[in-house]
C-alpha positions as CSV (number, residue, x, y, z in Angstrom):
1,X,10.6,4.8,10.8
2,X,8.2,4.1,7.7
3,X,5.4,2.4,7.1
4,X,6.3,0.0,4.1
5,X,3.3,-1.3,2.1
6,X,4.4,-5.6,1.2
7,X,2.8,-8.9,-0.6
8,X,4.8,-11.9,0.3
9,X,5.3,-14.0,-2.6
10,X,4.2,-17.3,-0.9
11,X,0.5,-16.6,0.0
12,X,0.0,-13.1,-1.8
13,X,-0.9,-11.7,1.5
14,X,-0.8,-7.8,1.3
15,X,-0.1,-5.8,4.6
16,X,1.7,-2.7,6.0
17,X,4.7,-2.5,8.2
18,X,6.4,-0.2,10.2
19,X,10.2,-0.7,9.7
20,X,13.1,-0.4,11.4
21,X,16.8,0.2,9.8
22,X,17.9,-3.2,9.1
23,X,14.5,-5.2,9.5
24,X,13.2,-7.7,7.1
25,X,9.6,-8.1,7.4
26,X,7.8,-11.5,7.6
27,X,4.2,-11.8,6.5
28,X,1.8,-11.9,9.3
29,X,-0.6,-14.3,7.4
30,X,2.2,-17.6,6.6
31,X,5.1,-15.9,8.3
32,X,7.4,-16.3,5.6
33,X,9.9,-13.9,4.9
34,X,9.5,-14.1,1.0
35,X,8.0,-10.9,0.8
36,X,8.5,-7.9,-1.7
37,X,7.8,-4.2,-1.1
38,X,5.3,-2.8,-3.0
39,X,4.4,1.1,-4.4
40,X,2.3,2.8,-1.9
41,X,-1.0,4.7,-2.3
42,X,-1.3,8.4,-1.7
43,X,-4.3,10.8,-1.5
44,X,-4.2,14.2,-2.5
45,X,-6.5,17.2,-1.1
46,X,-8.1,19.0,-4.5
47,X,-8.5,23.1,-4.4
48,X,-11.0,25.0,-3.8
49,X,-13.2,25.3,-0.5
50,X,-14.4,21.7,-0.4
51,X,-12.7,18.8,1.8
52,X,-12.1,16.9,-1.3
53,X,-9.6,14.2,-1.6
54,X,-8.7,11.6,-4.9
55,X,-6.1,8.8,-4.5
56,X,-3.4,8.9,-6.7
57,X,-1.5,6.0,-7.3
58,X,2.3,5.4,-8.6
59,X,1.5,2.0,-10.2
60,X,-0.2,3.1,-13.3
61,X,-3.5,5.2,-12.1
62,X,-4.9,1.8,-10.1
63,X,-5.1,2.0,-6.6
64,X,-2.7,-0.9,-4.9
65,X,-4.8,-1.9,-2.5
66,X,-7.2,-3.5,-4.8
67,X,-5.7,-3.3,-8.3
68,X,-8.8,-2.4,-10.0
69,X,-9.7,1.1,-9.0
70,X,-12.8,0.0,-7.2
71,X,-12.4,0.3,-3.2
72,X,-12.8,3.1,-1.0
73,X,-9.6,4.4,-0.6
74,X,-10.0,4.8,-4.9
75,X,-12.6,7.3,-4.8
């Protein structure tokens, strides 16, 4: 079961949801089920000896959670 990353289209609320086969998630903030399913974030771990880590993004090199490359899960 997956966690889906979602905005729902009526009150641009963005959350996460653990889903089901089948399920259609509604958004926890309006509860309507007008919501689409966004491109997740990832982290990578970088080489060498360090516990270094950079977030890599599949929606053009911004992070999704805040669209502007500026929050903690960014850097």
């Amino acid at each position: 079961m997956p966690i889906y990353e979602y905005q729902c289209e009526t009150c641009t609320h963005q959350f996460e949801e653990l889903v089901r086969n089948g399920e259609h998630p509604s958004c926890p903030n309006c509860q309507s089920q007008n919501v689409q399913r966004r491109l997740s974030t990832f982290c990578k771990k970088s080489g060498g000896s360090g516990e270094t880590f950079s977030a890599q993004s599949s929606g053009g090199g911004k992070c999704s959670g805040c669209s502007g490359g500026s929050c903690a899960s960014c850097h």
